[in-house]
N, C-alpha and C positions, 0 to 999 in steps of 0.2 A: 397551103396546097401540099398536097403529098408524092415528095418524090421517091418511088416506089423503089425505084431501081436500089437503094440501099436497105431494104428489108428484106428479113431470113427469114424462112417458110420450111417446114419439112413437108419431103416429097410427099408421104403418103398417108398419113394422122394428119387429124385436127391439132389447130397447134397456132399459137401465137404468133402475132408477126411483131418483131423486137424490131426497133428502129436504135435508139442509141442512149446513152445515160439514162438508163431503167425507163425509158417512153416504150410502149407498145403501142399498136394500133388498135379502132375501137370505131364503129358507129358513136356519131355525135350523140344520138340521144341513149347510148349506155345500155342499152336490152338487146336479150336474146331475138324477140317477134318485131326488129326493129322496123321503124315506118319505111317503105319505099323512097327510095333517093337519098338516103340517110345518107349524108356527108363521113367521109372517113378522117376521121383527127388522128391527133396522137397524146397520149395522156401520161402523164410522169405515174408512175407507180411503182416508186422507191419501196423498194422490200416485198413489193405480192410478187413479183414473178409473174405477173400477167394472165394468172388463171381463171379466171370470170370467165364461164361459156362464152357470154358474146361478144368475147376477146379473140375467139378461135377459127381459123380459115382453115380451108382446106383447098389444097392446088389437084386438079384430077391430072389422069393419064391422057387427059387432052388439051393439059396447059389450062382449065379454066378452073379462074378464082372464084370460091366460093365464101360467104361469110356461114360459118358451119352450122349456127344453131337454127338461122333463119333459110338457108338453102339458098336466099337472093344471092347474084353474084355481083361481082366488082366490076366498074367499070369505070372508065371517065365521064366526067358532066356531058348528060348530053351526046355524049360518042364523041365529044371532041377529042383530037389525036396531038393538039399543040401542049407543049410543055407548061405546066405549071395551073396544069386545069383538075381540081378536084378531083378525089374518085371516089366514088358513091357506092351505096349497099342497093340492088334495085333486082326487081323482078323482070323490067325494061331491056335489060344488058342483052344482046346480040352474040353468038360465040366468038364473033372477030371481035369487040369491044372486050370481052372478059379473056379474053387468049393471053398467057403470059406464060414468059420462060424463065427456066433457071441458068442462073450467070456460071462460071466456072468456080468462083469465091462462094457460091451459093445463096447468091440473091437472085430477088426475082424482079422483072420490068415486063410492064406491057408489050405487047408487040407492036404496038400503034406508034411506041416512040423510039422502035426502032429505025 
């Protein structure tokens, strides 16, 4: 499961989201046109820097996460708001389901698990 609230996002560019010891984030199935519901992992990628388009999100000016190359946005399985529930690449997502803020540290969390 992916707990969100510890990944770094720039506000306004597409832009990788870094979790910790060179893992970025990534639809399970690795492409940019990735299928709906696509599960969000996290994948070690010691030394790329995490540049692969469908490695790239984008957070707008109304808090909603976007996976960049495919335009689906982020959201939890389902809409579920309980801790430790997946979050998916989907066309499904609702703006309260994909709504996310940035922390003071400069991470971002849903709003659902606040």
């Amino acid at each position: 499961c992916l707990p969100v609230y510890f990944l770094l996002v720039d506000p306004t560019n597409p832009t990788p989201i870094r979790a910790y010891n060179d893992y970025c984030i990534q639809p399970k199935d690795g492409k940019c046109s990735t299928s709906d519901g696509s599960w969000l992992i996290y994948k070690n990628q010691r030394g790329t820097g995490c540049e692969e388009d469908f490695k790239e999100f984008t957070l707008d000016k109304h808090g909603i996460l976007r996976h960049h190359c495919s335009g689906k946005r982020v959201c939890p399985l389902n809409g579920d708001s309980s801790n430790n529930t997946p979050m998916v690449v989907s066309s499904k997502c609702t703006d309260e389901q994909s709504k996310f803020v940035r922390t003071a540290g400069k991470h971002i969390t849903t709003v659902l698990f606040i």
